[in-house]
N, C-alpha and C positions, 0 to 999 in steps of 0.2 A: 504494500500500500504506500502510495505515495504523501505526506505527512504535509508539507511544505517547497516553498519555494521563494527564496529569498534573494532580491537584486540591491548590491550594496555599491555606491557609488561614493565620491565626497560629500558629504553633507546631503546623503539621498538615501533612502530606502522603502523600498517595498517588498511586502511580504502577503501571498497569498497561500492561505491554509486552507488546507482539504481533510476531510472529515471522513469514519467509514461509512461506506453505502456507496450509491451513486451520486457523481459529481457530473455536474454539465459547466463548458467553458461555453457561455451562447454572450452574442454583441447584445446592446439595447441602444437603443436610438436614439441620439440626443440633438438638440434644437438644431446642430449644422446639419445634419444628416437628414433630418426630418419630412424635408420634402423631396429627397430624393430613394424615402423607402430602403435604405442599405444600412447595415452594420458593417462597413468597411471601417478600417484602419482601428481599431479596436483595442485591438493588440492579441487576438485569439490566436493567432496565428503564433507571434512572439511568443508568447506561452509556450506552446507546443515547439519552438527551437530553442526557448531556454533550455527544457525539459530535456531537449535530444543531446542539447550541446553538453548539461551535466553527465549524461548517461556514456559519451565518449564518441559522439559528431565526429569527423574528421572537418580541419575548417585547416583556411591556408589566407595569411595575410593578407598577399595577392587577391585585388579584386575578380580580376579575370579567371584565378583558378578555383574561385570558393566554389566548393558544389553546391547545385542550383537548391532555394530552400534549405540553405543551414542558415544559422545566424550567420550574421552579415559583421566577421570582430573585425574586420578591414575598417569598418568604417567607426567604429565604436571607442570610450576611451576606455581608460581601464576601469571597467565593472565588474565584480566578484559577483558571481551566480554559484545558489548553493542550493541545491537538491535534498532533502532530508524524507526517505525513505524506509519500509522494512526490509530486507533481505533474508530471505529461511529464514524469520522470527525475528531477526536482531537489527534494532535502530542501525542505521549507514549513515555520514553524514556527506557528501558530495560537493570542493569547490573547487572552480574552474575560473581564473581569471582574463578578461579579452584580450590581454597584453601581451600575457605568459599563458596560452591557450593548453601549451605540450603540458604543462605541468597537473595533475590534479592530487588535489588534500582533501584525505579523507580522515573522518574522524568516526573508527568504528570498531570493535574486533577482529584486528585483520592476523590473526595468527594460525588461522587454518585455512585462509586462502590461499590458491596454487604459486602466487605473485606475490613475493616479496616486495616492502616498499623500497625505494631508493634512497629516503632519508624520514628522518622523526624529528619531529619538532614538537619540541614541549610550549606552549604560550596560551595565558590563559587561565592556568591550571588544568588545561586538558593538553591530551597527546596529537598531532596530527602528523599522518602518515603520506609521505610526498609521493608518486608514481610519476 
């Protein structure tokens, strides 16, 4: 189950929580849209490439090489997107920055996964594990 999702920028944050059951991501209409009938630019979509780019997107600086529909970190500054997750039962935490894309820090039980991390970083008072 997917727990959260959090966009941390300077002096910015958003954070959308999801709940168990069923979750729907639907637009609603607001007075610019209004007479043209559309949920465009919403951000339903961004959702759905935060979500891919936490889960391990491949994404490439390069405008012209990003593949089509990932996030766009070419164009973006640096935003920390962090995914919070169950995996087999146990909390995962998932962050990925647009800067430093190759890097992800995880904050979870990672000692009977197949993939050792690359480094540990304690800060916080929690443990985060670099890949």
């Amino acid at each position: 189950m997917i727990h959260r999702l959090v966009i941390k920028r300077d002096g910015f944050q958003r954070e959308v929580a999801l709940h168990a059951g069923l979750n729907l991501v639907v637009g609603r209409q607001v007075s610019a849209t209004a007479g043209k009938k559309t949920c465009n630019s919403l951000g339903k979509s961004s959702f759905n490439q935060c979500i891919d780019f936490c889960l391990g997107a491949k994404v490439n600086r390069n405008a012209r090489q990003q593949p089509k529909g990932n996030l766009p970190v070419h164009a973006l500054p640096d935003i920390a997107i962090t995914l919070t997750f169950d995996l087999f039962g146990a909390p995962v935490e998932v962050t990925r920055h647009t800067i430093a894309p190759d890097d992800v820090d995880v904050v979870a039980d990672v000692s009977a996964w197949p993939v050792s991390p690359d480094a540990e970083i304690r800060e916080s008072g929690k443990v985060v594990y670099r890949y």
